[in-house]
N, C-alpha and C positions, 0 to 999 in steps of 0.2 A: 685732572678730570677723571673721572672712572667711567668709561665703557665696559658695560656688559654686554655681552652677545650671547647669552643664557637662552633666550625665544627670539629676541628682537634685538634690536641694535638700541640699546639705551644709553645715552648720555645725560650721566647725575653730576653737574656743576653750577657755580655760579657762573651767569653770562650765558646759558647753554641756547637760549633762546636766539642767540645774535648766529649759531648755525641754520637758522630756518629758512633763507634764501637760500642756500647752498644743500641741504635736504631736498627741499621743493623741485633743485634744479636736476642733479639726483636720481630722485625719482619720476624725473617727466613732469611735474604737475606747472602746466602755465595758469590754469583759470583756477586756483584755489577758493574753496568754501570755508570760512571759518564758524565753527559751531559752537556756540559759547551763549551766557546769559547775563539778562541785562545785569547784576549787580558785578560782573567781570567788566561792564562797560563803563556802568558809574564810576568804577574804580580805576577806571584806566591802563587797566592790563592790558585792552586790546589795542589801544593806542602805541602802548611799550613794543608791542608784540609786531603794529603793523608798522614802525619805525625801524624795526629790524630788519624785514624785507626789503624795504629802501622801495626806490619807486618805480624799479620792474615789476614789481606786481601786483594786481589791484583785483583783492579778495571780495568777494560776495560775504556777505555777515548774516550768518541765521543766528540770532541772540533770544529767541524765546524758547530757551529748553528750560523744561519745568523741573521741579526740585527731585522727582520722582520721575524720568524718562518713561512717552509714552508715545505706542503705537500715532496718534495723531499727531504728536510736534513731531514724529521723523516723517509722515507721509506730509505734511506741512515742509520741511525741510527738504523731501524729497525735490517735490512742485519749484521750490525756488533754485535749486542745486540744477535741473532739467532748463527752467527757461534761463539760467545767466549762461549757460553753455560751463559749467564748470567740472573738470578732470581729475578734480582730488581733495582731499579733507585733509582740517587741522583743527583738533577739538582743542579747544583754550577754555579750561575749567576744573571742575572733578566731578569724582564719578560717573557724573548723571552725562555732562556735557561729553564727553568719553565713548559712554553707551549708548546715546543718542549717534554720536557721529559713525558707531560702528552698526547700529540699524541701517544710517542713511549710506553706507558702504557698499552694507549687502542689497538693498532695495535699487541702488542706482545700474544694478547689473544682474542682477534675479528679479523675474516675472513671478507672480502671484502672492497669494497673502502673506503675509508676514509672518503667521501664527503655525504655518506648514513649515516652519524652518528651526521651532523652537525644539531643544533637545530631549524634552520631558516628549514630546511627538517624534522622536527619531529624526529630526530635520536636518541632524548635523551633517550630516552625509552628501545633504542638499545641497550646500554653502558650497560653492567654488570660487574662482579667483573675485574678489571685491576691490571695490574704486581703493588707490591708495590713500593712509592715513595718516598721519603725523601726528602724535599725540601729544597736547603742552599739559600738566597738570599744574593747578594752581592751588591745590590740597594734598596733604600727605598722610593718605589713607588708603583709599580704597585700589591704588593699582592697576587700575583698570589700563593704564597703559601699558603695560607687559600682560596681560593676560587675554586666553584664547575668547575670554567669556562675553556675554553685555546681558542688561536686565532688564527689560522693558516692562510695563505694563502696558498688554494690547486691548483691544476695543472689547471682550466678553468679561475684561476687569481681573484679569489672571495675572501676578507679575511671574513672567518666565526669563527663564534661561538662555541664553542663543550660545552655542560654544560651536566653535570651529577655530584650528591655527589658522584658517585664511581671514578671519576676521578679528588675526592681534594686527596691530598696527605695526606700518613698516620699522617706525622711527619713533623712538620718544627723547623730545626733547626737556628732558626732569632741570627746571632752575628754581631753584630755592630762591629765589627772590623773586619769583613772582608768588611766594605764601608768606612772605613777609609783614604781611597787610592783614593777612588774615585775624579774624575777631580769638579771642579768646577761647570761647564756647567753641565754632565750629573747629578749631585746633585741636580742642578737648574730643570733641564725636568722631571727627575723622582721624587722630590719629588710634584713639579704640579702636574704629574698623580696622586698621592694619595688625593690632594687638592680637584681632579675634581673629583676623586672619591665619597670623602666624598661629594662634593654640588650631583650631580647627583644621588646620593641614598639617599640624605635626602630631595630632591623635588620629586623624585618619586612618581608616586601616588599609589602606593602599601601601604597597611595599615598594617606596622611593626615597631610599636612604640622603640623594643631596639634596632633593627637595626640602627636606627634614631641618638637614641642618641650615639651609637657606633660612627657613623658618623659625628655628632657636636662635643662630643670629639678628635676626627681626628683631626679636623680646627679649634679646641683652640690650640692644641701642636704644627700644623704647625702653623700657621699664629698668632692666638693673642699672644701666647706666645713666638713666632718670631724663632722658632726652625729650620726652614728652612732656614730663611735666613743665622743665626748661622752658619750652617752647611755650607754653600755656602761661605761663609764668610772666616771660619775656619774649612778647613775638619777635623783637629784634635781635636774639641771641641766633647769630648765622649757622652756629659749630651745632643747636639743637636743631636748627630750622633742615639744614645738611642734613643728618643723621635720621631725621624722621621721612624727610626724600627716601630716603636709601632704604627705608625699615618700610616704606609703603611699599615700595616695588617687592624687597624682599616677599610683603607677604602673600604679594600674587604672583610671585613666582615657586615659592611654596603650594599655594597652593592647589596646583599643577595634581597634585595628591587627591584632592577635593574637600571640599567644607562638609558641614553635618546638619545637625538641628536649629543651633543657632540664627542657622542662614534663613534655613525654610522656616521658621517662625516669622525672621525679623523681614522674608521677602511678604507674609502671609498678612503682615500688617504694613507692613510698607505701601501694597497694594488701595489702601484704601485713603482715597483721592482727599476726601474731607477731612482726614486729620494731618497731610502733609508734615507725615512725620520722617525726618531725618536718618537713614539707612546706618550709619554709623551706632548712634545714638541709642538705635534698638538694638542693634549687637552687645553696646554693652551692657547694656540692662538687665539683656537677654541671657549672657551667656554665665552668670552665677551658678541658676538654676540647671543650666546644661551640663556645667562642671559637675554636678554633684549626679545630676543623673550617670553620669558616663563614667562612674569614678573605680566603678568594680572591673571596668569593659577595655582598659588600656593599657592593660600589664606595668610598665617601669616606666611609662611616656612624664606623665606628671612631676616624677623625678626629675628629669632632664628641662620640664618649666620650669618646676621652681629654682633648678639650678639657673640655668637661663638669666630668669628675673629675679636672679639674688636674693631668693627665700630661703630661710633656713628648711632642714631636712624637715618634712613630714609637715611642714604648713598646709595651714589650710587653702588650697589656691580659691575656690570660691569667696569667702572670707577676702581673701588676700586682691581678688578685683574689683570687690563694695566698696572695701576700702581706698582703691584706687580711684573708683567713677568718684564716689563720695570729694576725696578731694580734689577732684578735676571738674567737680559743679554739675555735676550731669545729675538726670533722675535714679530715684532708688529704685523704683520699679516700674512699670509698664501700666498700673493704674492711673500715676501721676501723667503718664503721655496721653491720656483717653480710653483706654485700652480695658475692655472686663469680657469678662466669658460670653457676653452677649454680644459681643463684637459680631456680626454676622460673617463665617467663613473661613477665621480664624485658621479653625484644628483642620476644616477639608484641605485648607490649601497649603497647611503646612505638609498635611499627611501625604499632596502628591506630589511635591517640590521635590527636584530632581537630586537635592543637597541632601536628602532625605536618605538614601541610598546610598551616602559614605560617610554618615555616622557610625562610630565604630560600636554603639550599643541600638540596637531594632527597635524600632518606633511602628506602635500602629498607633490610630485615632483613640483610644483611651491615655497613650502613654502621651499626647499630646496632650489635652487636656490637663494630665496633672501639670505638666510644663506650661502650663499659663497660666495656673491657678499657682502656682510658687513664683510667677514671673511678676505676675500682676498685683500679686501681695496684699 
């Protein structure tokens, strides 16, 4: 098994689940809340999950987190977390289930709105100790269990940022066989997010040399050593299912550094409710377009990708992840998701996203624009 204790106490193994009575106990938590959605329940992970507990202890289930975590399912989650009388979380999902359960953390022990705590407002500051959290992910992407961060979209329809280390989770219990089930496609969008993760915090221009290389290791496991495609390939390939575990945490632990354009694009469209579109999925679409912007702005970084991911010298790396989305079945571009210049709010919300501010090439509201108009195709 591999223990990290890089931010959090992470354990990446098979079986790692069957530690979560023993976590819970740990950490004090008797009245656990589990945060999760319904297509985790159809499938039966929460059943795996509450068999592991044994039958000291008898979890309260919020299972309606939407595919895009928002302001009302955590103050819905809230309400139910208040009347069971429950002491602690344990998100059982990805991303979203993740960042929903680290909204209802900070809510269950901070008074006032929500939206006074997000980091693009200075809120970080705000954030002090939160309900504990035990993070299961059941996707190997986005990270969310080792990172300080979560994403909400709150009620004025903004998707924001929340960062604080008192809102990474105490504990993540990372098993790869509970993404063993996982579909093809969403194997293909979420392990992209971890891809974009790692390019985005190793161009960064933040000056955090192990973050970095946390992040190049990322994108040797997905990509040169082809553990993704693997995994897309063959959900029941354990040694890819493992390796993409490990390369999802890596990429939030990289990036520790901070993300760029990519993000605040794909948070700018994520945002909007009626196209429930997929956070991964616009990272990779997205990030072609961002490579080439950024390509003058990053001294020798793009060398160290493409060595990384097994590119020969002076490849083209935009090029080189069309052709990677291409055959992992994803969209060529962002028209194909719904997505045109008329999209309302686009370019304003990319242009104040707080990811916006550790691109390592300056973006105002023009240079956005041409970034969706090369996005959108």
């Amino acid at each position: 098994m591999a223990t990290l204790n890089y931010l959090n106490t992470t354990h990446i193994d098979f079986g790692s689940r069957n530690m979560v009575a023993d976590t819970m106990k740990q950490l004090g938590i008797t009245r656990p809340m589990i945060v999760t959605d319904k297509g985790i329940v159809a499938a039966g992970i929460l059943d795996n999950v509450r068999e592991a507990m044994g039958n000291e202890f008898s979890p309260e289930i919020f299972d309606d987190t939407p595919e895009n975590p928002t302001e009302e399912a955590t103050l819905a989650a809230l309400a139910k977390y208040k009347d069971a009388g429950c002491d602690g979380i344990i998100s059982l999902g990805g991303g979203s289930s993740m960042d929903l359960a680290k909204g209802l953390a900070l809510l269950a022990t901070h008074e006032g709105d929500l939206t006074k705590f997000a980091a693009i407002e200075g809120g970080g500051a705000l954030i002090g100790d939160v309900a504990p959290h035990i993070a299961m992910p059941t996707t190997a992407g986005t990270g969310s269990e080792v990172s300080v961060g979560s994403v909400i979209i709150t009620k004025d329809g903004r998707k924001l940022i929340f960062a604080s280390p008192n809102l990474l989770p105490k504990v993540a219990l990372c098993d790869p066989d509970l993404t063993m089930g996982l579909p093809a496609r969403l194997t293909a969008a979420t392990g992209m997010d971890a891809v974009t993760h790692c390019i985005e915090a190793v161009i960064s221009p933040m000056d955090n040399p192990p973050a970095e290389a946390v992040g190049l290791d990322g994108l040797r496991r997905a990509v040169q050593l082809g553990h993704l495609e693997k995994a897309v390939a063959d959900g029941q390939d354990k040694d890819a299912r493992y390796n993409m575990m490990m390369a999802a945490s890596e990429g939030a632990m990289a990036f520790v550094k901070g993300l760029g354009a990519v993000h605040s694009m794909s948070h700018a469209c994520g945002r909007i409710k009626e196209l429930r579109l997929h956070h991964g999925t616009l990272n990779a679409v997205i990030l072609p377009a961002v490579l080439r912007y950024n390509a003058d702005f990053v001294g020798d970084k793009y060398d160290r990708i493409r060595d990384a991911m097994g590119l020969a010298a002076g490849a083209d790396l935009a090029e080189a992840i069309e052709a990677l989305n291409q055959r992992l079945g994803l969209p060529a571009n962002l028209g194909e998701m719904g997505i045109s210049m008329d999209t309302p709010g686009i370019v304003e919300n990319a242009t104040t996203d707080v990811c916006t501010f550790t691109n390592p090439r300056p973006l105002e509201a023009k240079d956005y624009e041409t970034l969706f108009e090369m996005a959108i195709g």
